[in-house]
N, C-alpha and C positions, 0 to 999 in steps of 0.2 A: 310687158307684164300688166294684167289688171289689177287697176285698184279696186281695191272692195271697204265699204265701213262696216266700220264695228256693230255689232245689235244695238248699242247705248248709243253710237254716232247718229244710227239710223230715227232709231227712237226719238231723240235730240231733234233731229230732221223735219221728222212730220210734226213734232209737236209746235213746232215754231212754223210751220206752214199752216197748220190750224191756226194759228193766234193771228197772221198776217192776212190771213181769206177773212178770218171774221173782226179785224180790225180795223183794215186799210183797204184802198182802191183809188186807182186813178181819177175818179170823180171827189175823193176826200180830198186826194191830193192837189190837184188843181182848186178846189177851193181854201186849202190852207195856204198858194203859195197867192192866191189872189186877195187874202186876206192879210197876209205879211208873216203868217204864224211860223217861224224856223223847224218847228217838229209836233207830235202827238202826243200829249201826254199818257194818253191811252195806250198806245202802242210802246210807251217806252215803262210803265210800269208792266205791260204783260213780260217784257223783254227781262224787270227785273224778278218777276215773279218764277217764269222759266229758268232764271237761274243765267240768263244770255250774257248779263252786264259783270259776271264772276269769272267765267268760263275763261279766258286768256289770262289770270292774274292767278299766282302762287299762293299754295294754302295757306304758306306762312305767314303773308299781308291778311288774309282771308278771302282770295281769291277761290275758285274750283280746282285750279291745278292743270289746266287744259292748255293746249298752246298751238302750233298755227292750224292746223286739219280743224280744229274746231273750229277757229274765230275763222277757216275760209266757210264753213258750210255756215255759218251764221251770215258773213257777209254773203255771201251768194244767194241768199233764201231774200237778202236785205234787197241787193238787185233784181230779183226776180219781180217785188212786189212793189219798186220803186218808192221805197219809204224813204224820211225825209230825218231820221235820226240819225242823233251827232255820235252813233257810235264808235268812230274810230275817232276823232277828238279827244272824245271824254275817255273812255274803255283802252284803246290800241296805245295812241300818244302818251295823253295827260296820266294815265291811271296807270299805265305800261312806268313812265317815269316814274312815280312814286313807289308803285311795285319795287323797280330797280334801283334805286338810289335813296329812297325816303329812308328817316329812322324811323324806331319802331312809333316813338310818338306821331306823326307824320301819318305814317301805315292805320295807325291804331284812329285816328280821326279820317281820314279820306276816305279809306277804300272801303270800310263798311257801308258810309253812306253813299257811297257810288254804286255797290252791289247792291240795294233796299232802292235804289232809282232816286235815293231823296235829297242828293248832292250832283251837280255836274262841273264838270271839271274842262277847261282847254287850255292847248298848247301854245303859245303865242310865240314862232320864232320866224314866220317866214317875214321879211322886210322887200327891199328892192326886188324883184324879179327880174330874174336876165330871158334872153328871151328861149334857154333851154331848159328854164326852170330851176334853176341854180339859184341862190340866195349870198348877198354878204351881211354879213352880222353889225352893224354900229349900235344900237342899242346898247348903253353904259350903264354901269352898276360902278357909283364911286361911297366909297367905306367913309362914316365920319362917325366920330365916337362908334358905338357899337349899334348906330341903325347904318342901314343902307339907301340909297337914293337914287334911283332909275329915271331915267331922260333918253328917249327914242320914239320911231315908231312902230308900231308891228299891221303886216297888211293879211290880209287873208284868213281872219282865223276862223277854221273851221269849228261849226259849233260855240262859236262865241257870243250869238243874241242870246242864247238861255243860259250861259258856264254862269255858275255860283263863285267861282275859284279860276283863276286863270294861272296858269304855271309859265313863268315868262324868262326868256334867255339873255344872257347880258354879256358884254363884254366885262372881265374884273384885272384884268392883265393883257398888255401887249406890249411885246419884245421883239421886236423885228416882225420878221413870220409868225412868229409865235403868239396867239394869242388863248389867254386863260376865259374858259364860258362857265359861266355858273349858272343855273337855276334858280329861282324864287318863287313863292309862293304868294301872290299878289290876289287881295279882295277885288272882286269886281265892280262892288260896288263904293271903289274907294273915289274919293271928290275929285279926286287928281291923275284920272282916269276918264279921257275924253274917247267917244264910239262913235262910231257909226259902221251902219249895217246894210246892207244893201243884196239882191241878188244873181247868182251867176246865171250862166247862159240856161241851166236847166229849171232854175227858180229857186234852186237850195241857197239860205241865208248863209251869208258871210260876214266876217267884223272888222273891220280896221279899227286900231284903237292908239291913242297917245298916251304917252307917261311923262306926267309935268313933275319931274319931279316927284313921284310917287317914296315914301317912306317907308318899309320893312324892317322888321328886327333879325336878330340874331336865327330864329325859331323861324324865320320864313325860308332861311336858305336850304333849296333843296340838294342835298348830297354835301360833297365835299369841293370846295371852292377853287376854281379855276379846273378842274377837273370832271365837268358837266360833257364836252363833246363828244367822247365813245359813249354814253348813255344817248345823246341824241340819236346819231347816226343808228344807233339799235332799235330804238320805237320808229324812225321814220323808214327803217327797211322794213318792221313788221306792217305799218302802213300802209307801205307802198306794195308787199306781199296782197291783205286781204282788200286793196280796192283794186286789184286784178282780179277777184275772186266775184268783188260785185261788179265788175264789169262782164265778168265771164254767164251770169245769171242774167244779165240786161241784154247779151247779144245773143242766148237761150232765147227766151222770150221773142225778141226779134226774129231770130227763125223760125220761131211758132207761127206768130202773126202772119210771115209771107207766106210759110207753107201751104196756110186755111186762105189766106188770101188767093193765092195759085189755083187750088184746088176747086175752090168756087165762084174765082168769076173766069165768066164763057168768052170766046172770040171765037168766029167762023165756026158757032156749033161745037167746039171743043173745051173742055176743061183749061186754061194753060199750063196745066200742072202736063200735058200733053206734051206738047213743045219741048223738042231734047237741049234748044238752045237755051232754055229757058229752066229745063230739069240741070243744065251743065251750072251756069251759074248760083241755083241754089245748095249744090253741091258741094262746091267751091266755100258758098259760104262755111256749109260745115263741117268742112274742111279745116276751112280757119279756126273755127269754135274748140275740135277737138285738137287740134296743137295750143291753143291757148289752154285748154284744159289742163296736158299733161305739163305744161312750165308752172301752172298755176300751181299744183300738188305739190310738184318738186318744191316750190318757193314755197310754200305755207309750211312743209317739211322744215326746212332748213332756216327759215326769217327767226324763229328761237332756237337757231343754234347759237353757243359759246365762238364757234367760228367765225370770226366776220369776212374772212375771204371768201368762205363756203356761201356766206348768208348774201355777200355783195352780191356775186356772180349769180345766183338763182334767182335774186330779186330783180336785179336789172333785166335778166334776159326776158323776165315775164313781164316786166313793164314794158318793154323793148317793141315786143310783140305786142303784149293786148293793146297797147298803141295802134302799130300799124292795121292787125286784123278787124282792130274797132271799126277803125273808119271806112275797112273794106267791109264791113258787114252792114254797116249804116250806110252806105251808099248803095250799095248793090238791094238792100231792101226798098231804097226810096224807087231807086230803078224798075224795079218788077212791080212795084205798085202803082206804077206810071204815075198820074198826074193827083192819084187821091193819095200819094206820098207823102206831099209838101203842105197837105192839111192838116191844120191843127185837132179837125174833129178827128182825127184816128190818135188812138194812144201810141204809134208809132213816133210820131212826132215827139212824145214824153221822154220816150227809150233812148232816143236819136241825141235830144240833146243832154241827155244824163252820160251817152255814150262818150261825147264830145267835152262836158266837165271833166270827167274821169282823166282822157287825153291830157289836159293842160295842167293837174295836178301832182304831184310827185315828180313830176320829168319827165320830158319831154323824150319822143324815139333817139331824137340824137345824143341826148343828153345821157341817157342810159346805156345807151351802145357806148359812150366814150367812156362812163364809169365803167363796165365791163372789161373794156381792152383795158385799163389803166391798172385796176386790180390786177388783171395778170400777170402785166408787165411787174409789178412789185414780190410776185413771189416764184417769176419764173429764170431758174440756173442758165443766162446767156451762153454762159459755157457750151451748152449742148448742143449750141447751133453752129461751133465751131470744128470744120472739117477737120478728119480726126490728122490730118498732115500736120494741119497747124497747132493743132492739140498738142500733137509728140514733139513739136520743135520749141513749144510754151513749159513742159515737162525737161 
């Protein structure tokens, strides 16, 4: 079946493709990340004037009402052009939780200024990294009179050199297995709140940050206490949905590049867009491109559904894949562009290592293929795998 958008999805489309040709480029880009700058302010007010930063959050907070097919064509336009904004941070995670779990006072202060671009917001929960991408939670939140008081660390926040507001996850209850997560809503720029920022392999700014002790009131807890982790796990499948969506836009692009690369430079007199061993392998690639495509769709479908069985399995398998296709598309470009591949002067090189962020974010291929099999197993009737002999003699 093909997909087709809507006239307003299209609409949407190019209009944000205008904003990104005439606000950003690879030469911006490289000198924002050689200057240390984490994003554009330029580009991230065109994003609220477009109405881009509303789009994924419910009218009811004062969001657009839109949900994943929008925030993939937004993230995919974001890959395409390789920009350096903390959209899914601020918008998918942070904005996504308060959407879902905020009160209306909460909703009534956040999301407006997040949709006007003149508030950003991050999510602080990943800590230790396993090496599948997995997380354990220590970060404590202990009740004394009626503030609260946070002591942990948190590593990797996306979008955290510029957040105004950092939305951070805690431990408030453990009972065996069981442990109670809550949310808060913590100043950035509170004294007892140590950063550092540093960048990843593609140049996009990261934050690790400490909480000495940090203070909160009543009025910072977000949602309802000890009952924060079905809220998580919902923003970070929408997450891990639209940055399959920019990843699917950056290995676009990568096709682009080696096609016209192919097509004009010569060996032996011929084009090597000539060479069938050479037409086989870039086929292949998009090949890969358009199976990442169709998981990608399914997953932006489903990452806001009410389902989380439905939401698990489409998200995982599209991470699954745009994992492995990634790095078969970033390699096999380096490959056919022989030796001017592994130069930094081709924006090739920018795509490649964006490609490669993407990979190590949200979970890893093994990691995702095992949340996949495992949600199965949770909702699938063993019964039915039992030969119907042994059925009748169970009856």
């Amino acid at each position: 079946m093909r997909f087709v958008f809507t006239d307003e999805q299209s609409m949407f489309k190019d209009g944000l493709d205008r904003l990104l040709e005439k606000t950003f480029s690879i030469e911006t880009r490289r000198k924002m990340i050689e200057s240390k700058e984490a994003h554009s302010e330029q580009v991230w007010a065109g994003l609220a004037e477009l109405g881009a930063l509303g789009v994924p959050l419910s009218e009811e907070s004062g969001g657009l009402g839109g949900a994943g097919i929008e925030a993939m064509i937004i993230m995919q336009h974001l890959g395409k052009h390789l920009v350096l904004e903390p959209y899914i941070s601020s918008v998918i995670l942070a904005g996504g939780l308060v959407d879902l779990c905020g009160s209306e006072f909460q909703k009534k202060v956040l999301i407006p200024e997040l949709v006007a671009g003149e508030g950003k917001l991050a999510f602080a929960h990943a800590e230790q990294l396993n090496d599948e991408g997995g997380t354990e939670l220590e970060t404590t939140a202990t009740q004394e009179g009626n503030k609260w008081i946070l002591k942990g660390q948190k590593k990797l926040v996306l979008g955290g050199a510029t957040a105004d507001r950092f939305i951070v996850s805690a431990k408030t209850r453990e009972d065996g297995e069981k442990v109670g997560v809550t949310l808060f809503i913590v100043e950035s720029l509170d004294d007892r709140i140590g950063g550092k920022a540093y960048p990843l392999i593609d140049g996009s700014r990261v934050l690790d940050i400490q909480l000495n002790g940090v203070e909160v009131g009543p009025e910072s807890v977000l949602g309802t206490i000890d009952q924060a982790q079905p809220f998580i796990d919902c923003v970070n499948d929408r997450a891990t949905a639209v940055i399959c969506a920019e990843a699917l836009g950056v290995m676009e692009v990568i096709h682009e590049m080696t096609m016209d690369y192919l097509r004009t430079r010569k060996q032996f007199g011929s084009a090597l867009s000539q060479f069938q061993v050479l037409q086989h392998r870039a086929v292949d690639m998009f090949i890969n491109i358009e199976e990442v495509r169709s998981l990608v769709i399914h997953a932006a479908g489903k990452a806001w559904s009410e389902n989380s069985h439905e939401r698990t399995r489409a998200v995982s398998a599209a991470k699954a894949l745009t994992n492995r296709a990634g790095r078969l598309v970033a390699q096999e470009a380096i490959q056919l562009h022989g030796g001017m591949g592994m130069t930094q002067e081709l924006p090739l090189a920018d795509f490649v290592r964006r490609l490669l962020s993407i990979e190590l974010l949200f979970g890893s291929e093994r990691f995702q293929r095992r949340r996949f099999m495992s949600s199965d197993e949770q909702v699938v009737d063993r019964s039915v795998f039992v030969s119907p002999k042994k059925r009748w003699k169970q009856i």
